[in-house]
C-alpha positions in Angstrom: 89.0 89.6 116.2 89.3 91.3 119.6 92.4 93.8 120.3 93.2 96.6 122.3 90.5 96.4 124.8 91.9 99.3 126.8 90.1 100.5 130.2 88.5 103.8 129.3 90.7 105.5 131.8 93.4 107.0 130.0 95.3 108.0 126.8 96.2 104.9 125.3 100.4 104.1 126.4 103.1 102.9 123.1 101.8 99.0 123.8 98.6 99.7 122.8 99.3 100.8 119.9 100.9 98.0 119.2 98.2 95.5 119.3 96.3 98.5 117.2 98.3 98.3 114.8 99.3 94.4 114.5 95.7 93.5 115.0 93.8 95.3 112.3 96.8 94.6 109.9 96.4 90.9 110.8 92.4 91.8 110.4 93.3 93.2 106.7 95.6 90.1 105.9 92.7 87.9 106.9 90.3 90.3 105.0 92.5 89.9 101.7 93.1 86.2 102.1 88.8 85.9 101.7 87.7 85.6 105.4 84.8 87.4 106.8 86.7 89.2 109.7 84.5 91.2 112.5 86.6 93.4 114.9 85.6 94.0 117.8 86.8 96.8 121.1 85.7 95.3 124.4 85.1 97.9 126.7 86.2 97.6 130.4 83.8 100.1 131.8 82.3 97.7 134.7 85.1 97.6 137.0 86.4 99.6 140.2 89.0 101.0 137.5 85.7 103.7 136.9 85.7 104.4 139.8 88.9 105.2 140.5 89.0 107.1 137.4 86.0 109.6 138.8 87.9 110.0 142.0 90.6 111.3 140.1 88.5 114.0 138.0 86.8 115.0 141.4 90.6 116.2 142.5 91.5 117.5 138.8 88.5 119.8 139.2 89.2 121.1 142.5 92.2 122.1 141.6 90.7 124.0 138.7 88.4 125.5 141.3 91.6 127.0 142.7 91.4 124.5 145.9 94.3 123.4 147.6 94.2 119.7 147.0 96.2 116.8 145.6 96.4 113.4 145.4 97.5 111.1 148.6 101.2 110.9 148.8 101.1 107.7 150.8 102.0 105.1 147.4 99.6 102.7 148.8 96.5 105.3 148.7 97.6 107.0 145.5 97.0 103.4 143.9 93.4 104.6 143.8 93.9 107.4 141.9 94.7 108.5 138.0 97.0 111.1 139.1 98.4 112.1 135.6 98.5 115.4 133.7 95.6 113.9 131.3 93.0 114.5 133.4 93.5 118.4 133.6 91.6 119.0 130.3 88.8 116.5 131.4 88.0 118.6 134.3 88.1 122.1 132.3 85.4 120.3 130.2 83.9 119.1 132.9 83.7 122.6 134.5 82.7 124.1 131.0 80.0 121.2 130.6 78.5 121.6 134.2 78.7 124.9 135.5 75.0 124.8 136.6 75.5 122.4 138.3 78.7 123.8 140.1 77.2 126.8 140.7 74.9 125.3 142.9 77.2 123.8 145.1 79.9 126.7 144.9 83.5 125.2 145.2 82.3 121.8 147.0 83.2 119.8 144.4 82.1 116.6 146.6 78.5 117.6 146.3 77.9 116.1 143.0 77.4 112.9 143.0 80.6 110.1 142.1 78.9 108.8 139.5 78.6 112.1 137.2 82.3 112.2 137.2 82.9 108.9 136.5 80.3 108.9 133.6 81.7 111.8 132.3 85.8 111.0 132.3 84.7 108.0 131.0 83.0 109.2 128.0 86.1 111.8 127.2 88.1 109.2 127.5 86.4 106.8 125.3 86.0 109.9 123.0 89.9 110.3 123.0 91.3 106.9 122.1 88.2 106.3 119.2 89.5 109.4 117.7 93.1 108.4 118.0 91.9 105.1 116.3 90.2 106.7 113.7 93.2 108.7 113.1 95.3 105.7 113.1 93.6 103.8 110.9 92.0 101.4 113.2 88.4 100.8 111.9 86.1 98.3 114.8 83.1 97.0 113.9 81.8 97.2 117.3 82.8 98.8 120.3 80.9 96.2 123.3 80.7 97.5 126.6 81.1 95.3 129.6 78.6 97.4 131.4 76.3 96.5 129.2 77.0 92.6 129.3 76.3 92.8 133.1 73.2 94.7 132.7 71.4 92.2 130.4 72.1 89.5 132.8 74.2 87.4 130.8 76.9 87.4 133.1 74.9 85.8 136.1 73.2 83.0 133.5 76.9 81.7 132.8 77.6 81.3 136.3 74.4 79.9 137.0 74.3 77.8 133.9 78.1 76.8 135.9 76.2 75.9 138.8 73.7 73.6 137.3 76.1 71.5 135.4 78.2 70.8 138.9 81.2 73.0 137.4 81.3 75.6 140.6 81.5 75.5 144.4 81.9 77.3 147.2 84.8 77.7 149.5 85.9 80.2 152.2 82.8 82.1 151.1 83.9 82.5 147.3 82.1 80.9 144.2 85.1 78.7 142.1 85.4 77.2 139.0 87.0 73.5 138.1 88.8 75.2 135.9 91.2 72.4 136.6 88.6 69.6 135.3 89.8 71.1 131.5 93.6 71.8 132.1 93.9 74.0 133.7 96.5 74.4 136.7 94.2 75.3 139.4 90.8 76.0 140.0 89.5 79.7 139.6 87.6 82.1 141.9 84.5 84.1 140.0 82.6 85.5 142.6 84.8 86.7 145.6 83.4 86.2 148.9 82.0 90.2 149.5 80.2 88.7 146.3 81.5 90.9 143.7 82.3 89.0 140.5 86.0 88.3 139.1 87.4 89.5 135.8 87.0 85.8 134.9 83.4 86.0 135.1 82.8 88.6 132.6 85.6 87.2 130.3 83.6 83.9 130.5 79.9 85.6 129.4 82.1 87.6 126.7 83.4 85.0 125.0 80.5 83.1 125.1 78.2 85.4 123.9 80.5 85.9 120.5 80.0 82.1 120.3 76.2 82.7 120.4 76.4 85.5 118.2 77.7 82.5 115.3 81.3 83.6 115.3 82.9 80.6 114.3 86.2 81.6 115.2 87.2 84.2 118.0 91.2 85.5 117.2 92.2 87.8 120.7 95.2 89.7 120.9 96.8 89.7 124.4 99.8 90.6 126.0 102.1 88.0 127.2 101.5 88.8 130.8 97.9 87.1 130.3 99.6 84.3 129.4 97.9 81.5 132.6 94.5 83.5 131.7 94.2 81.2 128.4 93.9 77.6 129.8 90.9 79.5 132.4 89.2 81.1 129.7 89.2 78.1 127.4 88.5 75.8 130.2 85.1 78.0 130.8 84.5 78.0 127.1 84.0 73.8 127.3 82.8 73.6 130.3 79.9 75.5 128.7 79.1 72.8 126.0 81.4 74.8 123.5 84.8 73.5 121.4 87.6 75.4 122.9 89.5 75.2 120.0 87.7 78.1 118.7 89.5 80.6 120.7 92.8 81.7 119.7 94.9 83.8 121.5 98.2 85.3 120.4 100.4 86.3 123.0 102.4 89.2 122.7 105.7 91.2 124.2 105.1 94.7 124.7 107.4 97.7 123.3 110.3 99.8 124.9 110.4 103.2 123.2 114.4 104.6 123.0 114.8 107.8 122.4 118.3 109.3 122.1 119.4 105.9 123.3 117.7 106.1 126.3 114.7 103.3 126.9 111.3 105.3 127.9 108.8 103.3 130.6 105.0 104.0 130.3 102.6 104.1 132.6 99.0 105.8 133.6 100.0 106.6 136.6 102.9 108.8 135.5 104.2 111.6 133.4 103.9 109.5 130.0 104.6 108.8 126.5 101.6 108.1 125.0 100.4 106.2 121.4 99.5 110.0 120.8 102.6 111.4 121.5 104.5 109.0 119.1 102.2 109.6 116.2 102.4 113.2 116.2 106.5 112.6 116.7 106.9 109.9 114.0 103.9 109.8 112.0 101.2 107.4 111.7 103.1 105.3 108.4 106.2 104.8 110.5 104.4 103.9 113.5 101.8 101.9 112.2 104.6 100.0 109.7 107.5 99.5 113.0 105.0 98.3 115.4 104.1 95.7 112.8 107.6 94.8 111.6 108.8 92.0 114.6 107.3 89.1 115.6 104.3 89.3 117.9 106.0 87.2 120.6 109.1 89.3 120.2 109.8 92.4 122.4 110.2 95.9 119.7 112.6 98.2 120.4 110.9 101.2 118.6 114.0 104.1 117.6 112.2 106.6 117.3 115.0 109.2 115.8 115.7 106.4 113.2 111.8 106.1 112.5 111.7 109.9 111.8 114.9 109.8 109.2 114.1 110.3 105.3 117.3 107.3 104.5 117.3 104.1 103.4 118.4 103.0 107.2 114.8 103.7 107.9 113.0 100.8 106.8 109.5 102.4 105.8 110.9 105.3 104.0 112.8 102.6 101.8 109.6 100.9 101.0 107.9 104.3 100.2 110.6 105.6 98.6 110.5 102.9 96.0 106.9 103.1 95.6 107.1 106.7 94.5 110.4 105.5 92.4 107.9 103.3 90.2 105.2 105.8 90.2 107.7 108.7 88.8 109.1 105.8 86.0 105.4 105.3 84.5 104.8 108.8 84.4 107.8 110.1 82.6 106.8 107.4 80.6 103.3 107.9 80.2 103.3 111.6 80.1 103.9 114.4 77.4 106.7 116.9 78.1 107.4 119.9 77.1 111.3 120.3 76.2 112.6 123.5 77.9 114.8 124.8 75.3 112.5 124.7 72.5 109.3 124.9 74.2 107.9 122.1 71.6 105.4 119.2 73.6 107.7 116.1 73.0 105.0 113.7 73.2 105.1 110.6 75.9 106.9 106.7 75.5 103.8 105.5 75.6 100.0 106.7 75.8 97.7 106.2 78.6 95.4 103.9 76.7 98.2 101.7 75.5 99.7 101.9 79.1 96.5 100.6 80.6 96.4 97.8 77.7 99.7 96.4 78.8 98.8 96.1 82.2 95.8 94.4 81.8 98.1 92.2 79.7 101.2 92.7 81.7 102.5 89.4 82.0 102.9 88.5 78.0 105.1 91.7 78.2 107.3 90.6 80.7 108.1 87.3 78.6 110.4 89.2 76.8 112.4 90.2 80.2 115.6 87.5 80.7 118.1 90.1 82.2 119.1 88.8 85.9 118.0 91.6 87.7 114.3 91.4 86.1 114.1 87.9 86.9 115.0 88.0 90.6 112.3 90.8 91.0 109.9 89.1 88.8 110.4 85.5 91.3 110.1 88.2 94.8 106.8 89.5 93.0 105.5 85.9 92.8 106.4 85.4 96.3 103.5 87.4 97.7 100.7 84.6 97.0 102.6 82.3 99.1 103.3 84.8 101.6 99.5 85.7 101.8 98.4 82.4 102.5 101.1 81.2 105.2 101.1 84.8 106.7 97.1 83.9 107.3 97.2 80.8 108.5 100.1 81.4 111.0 99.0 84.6 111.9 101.9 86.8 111.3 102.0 90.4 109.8 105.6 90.7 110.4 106.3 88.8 107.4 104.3 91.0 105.1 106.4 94.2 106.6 109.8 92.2 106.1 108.6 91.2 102.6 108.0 94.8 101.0 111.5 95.8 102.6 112.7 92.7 100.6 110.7 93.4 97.9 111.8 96.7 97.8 115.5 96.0 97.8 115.3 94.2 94.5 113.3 96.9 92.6 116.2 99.3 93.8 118.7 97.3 92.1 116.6 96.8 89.2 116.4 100.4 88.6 119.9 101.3 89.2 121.3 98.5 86.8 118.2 99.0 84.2 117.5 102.0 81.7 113.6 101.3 81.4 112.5 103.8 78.9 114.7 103.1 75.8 114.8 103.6 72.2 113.5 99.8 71.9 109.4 100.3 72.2 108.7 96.7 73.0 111.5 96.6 75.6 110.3 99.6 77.3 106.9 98.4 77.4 108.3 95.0 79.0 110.2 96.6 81.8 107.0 99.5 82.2 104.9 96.0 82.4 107.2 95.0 85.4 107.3 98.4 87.0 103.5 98.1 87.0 103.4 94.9 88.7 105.7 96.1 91.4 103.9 99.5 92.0 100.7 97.1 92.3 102.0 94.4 94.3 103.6 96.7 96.9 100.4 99.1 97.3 98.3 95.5 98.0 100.9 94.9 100.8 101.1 98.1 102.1 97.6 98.4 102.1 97.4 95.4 104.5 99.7 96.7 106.8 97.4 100.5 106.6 100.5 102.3 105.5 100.2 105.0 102.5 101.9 104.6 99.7 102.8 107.8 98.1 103.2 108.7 94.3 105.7 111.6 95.2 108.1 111.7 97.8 
């Protein structure tokens, strides 16, 4: 699985996170159905986009040398730059990290060379968004550089392997693809005609160097607006001896914030809200769990002052809430208590040892259960096998997020029309049985989804 992918240039924006959060869910609902699932960050560090990105810190650190510069006001020459507020603790760092060197050259900035600002915002950056991930509970396998798939050459033996097999050709000084030889709608340019190479080009050595790596399956995660970059990248895929069919792409719409009603746009190039900024707002359960919550190929509206409520309007609070309901049943249950008037230990329902024999036996206990409300959540519980296994082979998280809400909503009206620790000892341990399964159940799908699921709330 490959997700995110974000140029190292920048804080990672509110659509980022998410494909963060949809794709390693989907990677732990893949994970728990039994496939072997290898996640991977592709790295686009080759491009002009470093470039840019250096030219940016050069001005950031200027400034922070107390010269009087900024960024072009002209908007076609401030395309070229990074010209937000992130950069301004990159360049302290930078002036921190290499003050010899500035010393040297006094306040000309321009002395050093491009390329030691460019290496070096890249690396904070990269920096930056691993720890957010880290914090976010995104966990890659691999982190491949696209730097380092042009260095080893692999990118010019696809085009030249291309070139053998009669698949490119040159016109008005560019290098194309017959992309259109495998579906595609037109042919595609890889090398442009000052002979730098396309984004294609890399994207077509990527791809095919998982192949050669044995994946047997590669699963991407790309936003709608990519949407005529499939049929290219699956044409170059076959045209390179290699069944197209194992690329999968799923497509999806990005996210508009609204905050006090008001829709919030996003952008690098701007004052922003970033994937950062919402965590530290929301929280990373209630982002990671609305992010996840719509289809993939449906735009989120993210509410951000209903993700932050403790009510049952907000949907991940509900689920947690009846986590930590079911957690608080089996310890009253399973706990000695002292009474507060006498101060005599009134000793518990039922003892640990014989709590942890029911549940490994939990389902001879619950044959005893006919009420209505026990039976509708006993048939929810024995949804989630199905759900696992058509959630997988669709795809889909979204199902798993509006499954616990469902899931949930019955164990809430179980407990509110249900006494569960009673005077009757085998009753009680039938209904503790069910509260068990629920409490286990929900923690497997919440674990998919990366969300906690608290005891106490």
């Amino acid at each position: 699985m490959e997700y995110i992918s974000a140029n190292p240039t920048g804080p990672f924006h509110i659509g980022h996170g998410r494909w963060a959060a949809m794709g390693s869910a989907l990677a732990n609902l893949l994970k728990f159905y039994g496939h072997d699932v290898y996640q991977e960050f592709y790295i686009n560090d080759a491009g002009s986009q470093i470039q840019k990105l250096g030219r940016s810190l050069v001005i950031r650190v200027k400034q922070e040398l107390g010269l009087d510069v900024d960024f072009p006001e002209d908007e076609i020459e401030r395309k070229n730059y990074y010209p937000g507020d992130y950069l301004v603790p990159v360049a302290k760092k930078f002036i921190e990290d290499k003050k010899d060197e500035l010393s040297s050259v006094g306040k000309d900035a321009d002395k050093i060379d491009l390329q030691v600002y460019c290496d070096f915002a890249k690396e904070y950056e990269e920096k930056v968004q691993r720890d957010l991930l880290d914090n976010f509970r995104v966990k890659f396998d691999n982190f491949y550089s696209e730097l380092t798939l042009h260095r080893s050459g692999k990118v010019d033996e696809c085009v030249q392997k291309l070139r053998d097999s009669g698949k490119i050709y040159e016109k008005e000084g560019a290098v194309w693809f017959k992309s259109s030889d495998y579906g595609d709608d037109q042919d595609r340019v890889i090398k442009k005609a000052d002979g730098s190479n396309t984004y294609l080009t890399a994207d077509i050595a990527y791809h095919v160097d998982k192949l050669e790596r044995g994946f047997d399956r590669m699963i991407n995660i790309w936003g709608a607006d990519h949407h005529g970059y499939v049929a290219r990248v699956k044409a170059s895929i076959e045209a390179l001896g290699y069944n197209p069919n194992k690329l999968e792409v799923l497509l999806g719409q990005l996210v508009n914030l609204v905050i006090n009603g008001n829709e919030v746009r996003m952008g690098k190039r701007k004052n922003m809200v970033t994937l950062e900024d919402l965590i530290d707002e929301v929280g990373v359960d209630a982002t990671r769990f609305w992010m996840a919550m719509r289809n993939i190929d449906t735009t989120l509206d993210f509410d951000i002052e209903l993700a932050k409520t403790n009510s049952d309007e907000n949907p991940v609070f509900y689920v947690q809430y009846a986590h930590a309901r079911a957690c608080s049943i089996i310890r009253n249950a399973t706990n000695d208590r002292v009474d507060t008037e006498s101060g005599k230990t009134i000793p518990a329902v039922i003892s640990k040892d014989d709590f942890e024999k029911l549940t490994s036996n939990f389902d001879k206990n619950l044959m005893s259960l006919t009420m209505k409300e026990a039976r509708k959540l006993i048939l929810k519980l024995e949804e989630f096998k199905s759900l696992i296994v058509s959630s997988s082979q669709t795809r889909q998280v979204y199902t798993i997020c509006r499954y616990v809400q469902e899931l949930a909503s019955e164990f809430h009206s179980f407990y509110n029309s249900t006494r569960v620790i009673t005077d009757d000892v085998e009753l009680t341990k039938a209904r503790l049985a069910l509260v068990w399964a629920f409490k286990t159940v929900l923690s497997n799908a919440l674990d998919i989804l990366a969300v906690s699921a608290p005891e106490r709330m």
